[in-house]
C-alpha positions as CSV (number, residue, x, y, z in Angstrom):
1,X,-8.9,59.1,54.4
2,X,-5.1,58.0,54.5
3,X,-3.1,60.1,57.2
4,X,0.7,61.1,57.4
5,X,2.6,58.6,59.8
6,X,4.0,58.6,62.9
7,X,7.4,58.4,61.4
8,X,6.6,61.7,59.3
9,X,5.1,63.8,62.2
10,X,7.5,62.8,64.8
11,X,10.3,63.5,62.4
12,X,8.7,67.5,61.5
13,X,8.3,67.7,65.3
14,X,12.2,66.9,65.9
15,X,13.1,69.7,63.0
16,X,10.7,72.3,64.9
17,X,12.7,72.3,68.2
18,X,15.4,74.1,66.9
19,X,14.9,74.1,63.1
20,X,18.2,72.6,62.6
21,X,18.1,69.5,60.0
22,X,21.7,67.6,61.0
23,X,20.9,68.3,64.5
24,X,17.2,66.3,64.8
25,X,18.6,63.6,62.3
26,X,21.1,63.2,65.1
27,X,18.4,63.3,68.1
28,X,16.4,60.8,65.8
29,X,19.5,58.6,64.9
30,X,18.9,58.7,61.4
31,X,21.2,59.8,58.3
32,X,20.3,63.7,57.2
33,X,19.7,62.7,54.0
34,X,17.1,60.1,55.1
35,X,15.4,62.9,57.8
36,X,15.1,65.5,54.8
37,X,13.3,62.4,52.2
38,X,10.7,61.8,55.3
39,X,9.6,65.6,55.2
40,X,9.8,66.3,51.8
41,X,7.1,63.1,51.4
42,X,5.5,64.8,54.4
43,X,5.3,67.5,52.2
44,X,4.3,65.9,49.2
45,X,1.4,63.9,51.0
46,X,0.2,67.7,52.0
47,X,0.8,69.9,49.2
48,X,2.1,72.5,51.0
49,X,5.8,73.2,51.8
50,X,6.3,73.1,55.6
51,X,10.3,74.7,55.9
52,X,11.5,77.7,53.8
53,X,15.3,78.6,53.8
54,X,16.7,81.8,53.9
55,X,20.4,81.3,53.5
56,X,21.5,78.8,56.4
57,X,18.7,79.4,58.4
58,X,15.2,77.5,58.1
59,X,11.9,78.5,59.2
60,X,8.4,77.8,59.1
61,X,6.5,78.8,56.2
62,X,2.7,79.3,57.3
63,X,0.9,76.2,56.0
64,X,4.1,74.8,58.5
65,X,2.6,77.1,61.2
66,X,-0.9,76.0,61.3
67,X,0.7,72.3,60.9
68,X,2.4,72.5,63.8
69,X,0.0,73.9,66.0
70,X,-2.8,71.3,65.2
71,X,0.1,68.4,65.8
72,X,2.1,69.7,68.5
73,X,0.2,67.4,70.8
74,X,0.1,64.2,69.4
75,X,2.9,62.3,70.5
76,X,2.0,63.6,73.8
77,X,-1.8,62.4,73.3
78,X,-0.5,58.7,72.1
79,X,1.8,58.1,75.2
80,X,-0.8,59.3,77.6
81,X,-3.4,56.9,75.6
82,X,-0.8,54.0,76.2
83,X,0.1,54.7,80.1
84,X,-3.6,55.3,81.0
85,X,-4.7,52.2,80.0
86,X,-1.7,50.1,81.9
87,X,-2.1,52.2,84.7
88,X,-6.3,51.9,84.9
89,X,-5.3,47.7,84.3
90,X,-2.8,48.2,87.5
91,X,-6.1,49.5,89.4
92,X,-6.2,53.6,89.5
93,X,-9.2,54.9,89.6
94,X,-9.5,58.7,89.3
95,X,-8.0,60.6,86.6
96,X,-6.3,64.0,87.1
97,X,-5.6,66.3,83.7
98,X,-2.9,68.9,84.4
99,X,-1.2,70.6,81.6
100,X,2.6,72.3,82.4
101,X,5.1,74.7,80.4
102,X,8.1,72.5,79.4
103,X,10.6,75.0,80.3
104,X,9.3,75.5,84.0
105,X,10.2,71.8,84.7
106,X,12.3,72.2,87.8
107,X,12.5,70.2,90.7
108,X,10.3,72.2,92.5
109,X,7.4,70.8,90.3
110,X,8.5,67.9,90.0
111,X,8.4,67.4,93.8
112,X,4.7,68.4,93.8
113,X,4.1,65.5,91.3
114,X,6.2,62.9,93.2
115,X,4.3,63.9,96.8
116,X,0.7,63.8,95.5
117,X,1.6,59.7,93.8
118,X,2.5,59.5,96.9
119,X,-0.4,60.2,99.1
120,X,-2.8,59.3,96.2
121,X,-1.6,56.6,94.0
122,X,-5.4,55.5,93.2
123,X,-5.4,58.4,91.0
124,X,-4.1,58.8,87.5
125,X,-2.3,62.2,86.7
126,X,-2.4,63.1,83.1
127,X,0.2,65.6,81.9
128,X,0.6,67.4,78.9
129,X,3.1,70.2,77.6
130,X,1.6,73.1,75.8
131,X,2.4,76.8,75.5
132,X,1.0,79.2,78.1
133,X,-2.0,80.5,76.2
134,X,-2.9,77.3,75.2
135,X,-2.9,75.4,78.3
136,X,-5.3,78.3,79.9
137,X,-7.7,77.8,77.0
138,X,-7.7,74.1,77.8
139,X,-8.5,74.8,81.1
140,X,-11.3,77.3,80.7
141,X,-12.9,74.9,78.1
142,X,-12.8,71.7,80.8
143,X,-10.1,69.7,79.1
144,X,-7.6,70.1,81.6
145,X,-8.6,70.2,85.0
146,X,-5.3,72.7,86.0
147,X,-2.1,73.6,84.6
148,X,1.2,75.5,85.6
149,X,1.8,78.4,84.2
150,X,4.6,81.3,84.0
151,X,2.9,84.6,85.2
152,X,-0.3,85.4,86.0
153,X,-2.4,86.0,83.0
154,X,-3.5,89.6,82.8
155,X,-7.1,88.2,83.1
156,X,-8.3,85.3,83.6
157,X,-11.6,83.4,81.8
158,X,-14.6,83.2,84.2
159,X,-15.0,80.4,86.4
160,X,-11.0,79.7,86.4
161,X,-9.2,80.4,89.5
162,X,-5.8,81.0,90.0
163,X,-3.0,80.2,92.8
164,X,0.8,81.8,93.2
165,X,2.5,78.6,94.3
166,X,6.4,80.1,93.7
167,X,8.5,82.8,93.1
168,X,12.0,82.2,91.4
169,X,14.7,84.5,89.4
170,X,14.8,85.4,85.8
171,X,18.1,84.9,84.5
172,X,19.9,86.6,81.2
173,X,20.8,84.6,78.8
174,X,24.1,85.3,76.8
175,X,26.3,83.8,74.6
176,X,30.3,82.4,75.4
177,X,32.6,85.3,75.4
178,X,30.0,88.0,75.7
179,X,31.4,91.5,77.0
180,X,29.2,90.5,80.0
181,X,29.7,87.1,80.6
182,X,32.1,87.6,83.6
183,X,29.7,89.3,85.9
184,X,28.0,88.0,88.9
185,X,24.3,89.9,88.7
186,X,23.0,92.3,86.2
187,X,20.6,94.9,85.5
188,X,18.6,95.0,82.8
189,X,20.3,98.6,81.3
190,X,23.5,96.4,81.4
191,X,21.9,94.9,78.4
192,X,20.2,97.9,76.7
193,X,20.5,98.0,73.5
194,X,20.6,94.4,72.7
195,X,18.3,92.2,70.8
196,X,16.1,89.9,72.8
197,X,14.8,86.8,72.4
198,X,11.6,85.8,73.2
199,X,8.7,83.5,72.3
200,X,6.1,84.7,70.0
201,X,3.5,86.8,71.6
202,X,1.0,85.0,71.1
203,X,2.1,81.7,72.5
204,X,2.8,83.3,76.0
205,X,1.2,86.8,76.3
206,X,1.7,87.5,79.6
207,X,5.1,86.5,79.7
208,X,5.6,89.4,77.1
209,X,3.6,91.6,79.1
210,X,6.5,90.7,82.3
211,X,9.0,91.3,79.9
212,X,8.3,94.5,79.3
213,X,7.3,95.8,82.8
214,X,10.7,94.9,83.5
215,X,12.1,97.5,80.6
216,X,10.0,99.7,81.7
217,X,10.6,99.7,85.4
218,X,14.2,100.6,84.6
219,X,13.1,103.8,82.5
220,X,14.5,102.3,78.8
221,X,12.2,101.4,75.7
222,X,11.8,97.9,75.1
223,X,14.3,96.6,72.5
224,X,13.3,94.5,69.0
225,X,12.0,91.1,69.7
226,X,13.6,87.7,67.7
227,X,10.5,85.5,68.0
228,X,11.0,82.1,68.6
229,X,8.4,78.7,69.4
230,X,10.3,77.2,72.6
231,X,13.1,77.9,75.5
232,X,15.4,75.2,73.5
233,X,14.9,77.4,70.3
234,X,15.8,80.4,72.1
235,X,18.9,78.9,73.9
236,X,20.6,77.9,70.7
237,X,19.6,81.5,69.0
238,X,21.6,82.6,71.8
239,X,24.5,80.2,71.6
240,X,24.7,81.8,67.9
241,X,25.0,84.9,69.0
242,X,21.5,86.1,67.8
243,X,20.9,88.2,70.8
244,X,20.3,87.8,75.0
245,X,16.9,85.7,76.5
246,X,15.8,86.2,79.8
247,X,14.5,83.0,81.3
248,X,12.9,81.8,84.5
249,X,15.8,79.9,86.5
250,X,14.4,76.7,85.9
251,X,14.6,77.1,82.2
252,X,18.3,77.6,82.2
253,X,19.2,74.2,83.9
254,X,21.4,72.1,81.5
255,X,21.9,75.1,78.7
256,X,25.2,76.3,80.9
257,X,27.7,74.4,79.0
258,X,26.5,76.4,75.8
259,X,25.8,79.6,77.2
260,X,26.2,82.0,80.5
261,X,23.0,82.9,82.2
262,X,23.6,85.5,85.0
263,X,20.6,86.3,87.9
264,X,18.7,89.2,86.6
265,X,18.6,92.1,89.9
266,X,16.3,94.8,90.1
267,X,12.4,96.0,90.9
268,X,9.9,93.8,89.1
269,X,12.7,90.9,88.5
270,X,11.2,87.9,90.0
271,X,9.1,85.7,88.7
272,X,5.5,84.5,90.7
273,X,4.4,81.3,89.1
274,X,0.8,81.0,89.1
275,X,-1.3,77.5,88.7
276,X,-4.7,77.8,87.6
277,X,-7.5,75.9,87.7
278,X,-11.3,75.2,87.0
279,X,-13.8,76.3,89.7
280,X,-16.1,73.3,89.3
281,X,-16.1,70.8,91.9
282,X,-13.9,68.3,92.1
283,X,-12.3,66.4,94.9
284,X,-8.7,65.3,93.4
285,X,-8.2,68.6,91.9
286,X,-8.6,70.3,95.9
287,X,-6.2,67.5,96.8
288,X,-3.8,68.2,94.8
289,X,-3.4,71.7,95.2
290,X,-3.0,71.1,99.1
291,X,0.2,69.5,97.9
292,X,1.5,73.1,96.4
293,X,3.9,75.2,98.7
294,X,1.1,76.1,101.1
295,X,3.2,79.2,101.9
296,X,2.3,80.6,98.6
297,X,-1.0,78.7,97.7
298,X,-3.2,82.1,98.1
299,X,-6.2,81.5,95.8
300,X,-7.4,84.7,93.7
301,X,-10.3,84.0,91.6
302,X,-11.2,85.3,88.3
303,X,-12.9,88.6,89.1
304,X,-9.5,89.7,91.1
């Protein structure tokens, strides 16, 4: 049975980032007109349109849904394929699956990363970039040994521990020249009444679930949700004056020359990153969570 190509599933990827045509044709380096021939044979080879338009916007219709959830991963699966097998030829020996959430990426993290290659480089660590619910499913089901996550699930699967290994600020998001742009710290009824952008519930639950604690902490119903697949999505609904996003910190980096993201203030504001993890034995996973802020690295089990 033939398959779409590389070419076509990278190129439907690119578009789902921010679903702007012109702007993945740039990313790819490739003519619009040639980007928009690839999916429509994408399409073709499927039977099933993938994009819809409504006016200038474009969207995924929901055979493009289900596409993208079952391909998401690929590219991701192909490169790790390709650097495990140099790296087992250089001589690692143990393997280590940990899954992250793209948008936490901050130097933090990457710190934990660069100290455990450093005090194990006979072991392999696989990484892979998936959406909070997703990544906790992997993990319950043994196909990730741990992963980083946003906040703490509201409960976790049995035999999958969890650790709170930071705490960081949420920051609102807001688009240039917006009547709050100028300020220094803001409350979240400085913002009532706006739209917010967020990712779809079901891709990060308990992210939602934070969300909303923080409305209604401050005493003000919750206002409509724009749902949206990823942080980068969000951001440029922002820059375009769709409505405000409140991110983790780490999210933000980079996005300032598009957008003003003030520190959130206020009860119930900070974030506590959680990394979870499967309860079976296994050596290199208790090694590497040694490397975690040990300040922070209290363990609370599944029936907590």
């Amino acid at each position: 049975m033939n398959n779409p190509t590389h070419k076509q599933i990278v190129s439907f990827l690119e578009v789902c980032r921010d679903f702007h045509f012109s702007k993945a044709a740039e990313r790819l380096g490739v003519a619009q007109p040639q980007l928009s021939r690839t999916i429509r044979e994408l399409e073709q080879f499927l039977g099933e349109a993938l994009f819809f338009r409504r006016g200038r916007k474009v969207d995924l219709t929901a055979s493009g849904q289900v596409f993208l959830r079952e391909v998401y991963q690929l590219p991701a699966v192909l490169s790790r394929a390709v650097e495990g097998a140099r790296r087992a030829g250089s001589g690692e020996k143990s393997l280590l699956r940990l899954g992250f959430v793209g948008a936490l990426m901050g130097e933090d993290l990457l710190g934990v990363f660069e100290r455990y290659r450093k005090e194990h480089p006979d072991t392999q660590l696989s990484l892979v970039d998936m959406a909070p619910v997703e990544l906790l499913s992997k993990v319950s089901e043994g196909e990730l040994d741990g992963a980083f996550l946003g906040v703490r699930p509201a409960s976790l699967p049995p035999r999958v521990r969890c650790i709170n290994w930071k705490e960081g600020s949420v920051r609102v998001c807001l688009p240039k020249g917006h009547r709050l742009a100028g300020r220094k710290r803001l409350r979240i009824k400085d913002v009532e009444g706006e739209s917010l952008i967020a990712l779809k519930l079901e891709l990060a639950p308990a992210y939602r679930e934070f969300l909303d604690g923080i409305y209604a902490t401050a005493g003000i119903e919750a206002p409509g949700i724009r749902e949206t697949n990823g942080a980068a999505a969000m951001a440029s609904m922002v820059v375009a004056g769709c409505g405000v996003a409140l991110l983790p910190a780490s999210a933000v980096k980079g996005m300032d020359p598009y957008l003003t993201s003030i520190p959130l203030a206020g009860d119930g504001c900070r974030l506590r990153e959680v990394f979870v993890s499967s309860e079976r034995e296994n050596p290199e996973l208790r090694k590497f969570e040694t490397c975690l802020p040990r300040a922070r690295s209290k363990v609370l089990n599944s029936s907590s």
